[in-house]
C-alpha positions in Angstrom: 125.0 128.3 64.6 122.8 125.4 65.0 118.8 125.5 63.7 117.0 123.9 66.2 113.9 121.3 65.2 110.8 121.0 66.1 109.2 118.4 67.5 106.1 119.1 65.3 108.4 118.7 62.5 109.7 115.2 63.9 105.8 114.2 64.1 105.7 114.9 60.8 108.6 113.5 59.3 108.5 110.1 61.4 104.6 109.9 60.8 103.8 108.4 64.1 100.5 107.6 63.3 101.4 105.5 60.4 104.1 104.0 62.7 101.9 103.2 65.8 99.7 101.0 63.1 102.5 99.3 61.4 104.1 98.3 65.1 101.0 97.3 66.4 101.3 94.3 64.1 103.9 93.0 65.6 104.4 90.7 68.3 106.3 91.7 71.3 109.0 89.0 70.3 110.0 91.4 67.1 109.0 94.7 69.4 111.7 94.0 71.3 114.2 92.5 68.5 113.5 95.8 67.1 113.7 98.2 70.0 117.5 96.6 69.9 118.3 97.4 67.1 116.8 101.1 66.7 118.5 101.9 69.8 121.9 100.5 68.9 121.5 102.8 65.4 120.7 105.7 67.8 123.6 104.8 70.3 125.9 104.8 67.3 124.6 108.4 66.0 124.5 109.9 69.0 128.5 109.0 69.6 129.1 110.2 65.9 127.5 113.6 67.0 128.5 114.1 70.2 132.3 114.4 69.1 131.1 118.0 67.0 128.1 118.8 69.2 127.5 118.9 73.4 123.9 117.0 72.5 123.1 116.3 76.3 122.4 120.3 76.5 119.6 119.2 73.5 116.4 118.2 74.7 116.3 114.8 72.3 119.3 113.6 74.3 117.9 114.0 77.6 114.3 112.0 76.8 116.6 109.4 75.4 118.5 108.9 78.1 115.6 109.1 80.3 113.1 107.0 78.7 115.8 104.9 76.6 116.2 101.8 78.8 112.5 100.7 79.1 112.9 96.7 78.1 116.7 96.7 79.4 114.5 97.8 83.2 112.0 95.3 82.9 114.2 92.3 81.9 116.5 93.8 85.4 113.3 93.5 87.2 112.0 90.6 85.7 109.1 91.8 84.7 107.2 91.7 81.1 107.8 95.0 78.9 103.9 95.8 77.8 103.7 95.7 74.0 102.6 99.7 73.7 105.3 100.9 76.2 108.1 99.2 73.7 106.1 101.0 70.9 106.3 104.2 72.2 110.1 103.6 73.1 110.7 102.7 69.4 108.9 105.6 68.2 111.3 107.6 70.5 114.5 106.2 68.8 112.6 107.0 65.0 112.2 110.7 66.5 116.0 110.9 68.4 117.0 109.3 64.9 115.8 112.0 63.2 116.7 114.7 65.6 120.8 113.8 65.3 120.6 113.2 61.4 119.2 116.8 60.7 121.8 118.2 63.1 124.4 115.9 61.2 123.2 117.4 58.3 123.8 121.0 59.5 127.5 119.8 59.9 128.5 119.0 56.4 
């Protein structure tokens, strides 16, 4: 049986007030180098999971997928990602991040 997480647990764990100042520092240029490479750690999780676990039924896959492709959209469109919108999409990886390696953990 699988314990299901909270998101006020995420919060908590991630600290997204801590990480909403630490981003902020940042210029977009690393923003975006880093939304990369969060989302690519993600991306590999979520494959590692999926083979033991149907994750899409779990609401963390779902807001991925749905708010997961924010820069890869603008760059489509041509358009400027806006530095707080690639923030909050980071902190969404931190918090899916989370999510899959407590339910990894429940595996082993």
């Amino acid at each position: 049986m699988i314990k299901l997480i909270s998101y006020q647990e995420v919060s908590k764990a991630v600290n997204i007030k801590l990480q909403m100042r630490r981003l902020n520092t940042y210029s977009l240029d690393k923003l975006i180098e880093l939304y990369f490479y969060e989302k690519n750690k993600v991306l590999e999780l979520h494959k590692e999971i999926e083979k033991v676990y149907d994750v899409n039924k779990l609401n963390f896959a779902f807001e991925f997928h749905l708010n997961g492709s924010y820069v890869e959209h603008c760059q489509f469109i041509g358009k400027k990602p806006l530095k707080q919108e690639v923030i909050e999409r980071i902190i969404l990886f931190l918090e899916t991040k989370y999510f899959i390696e407590q339910y990894r953990m429940n595996i082993y």
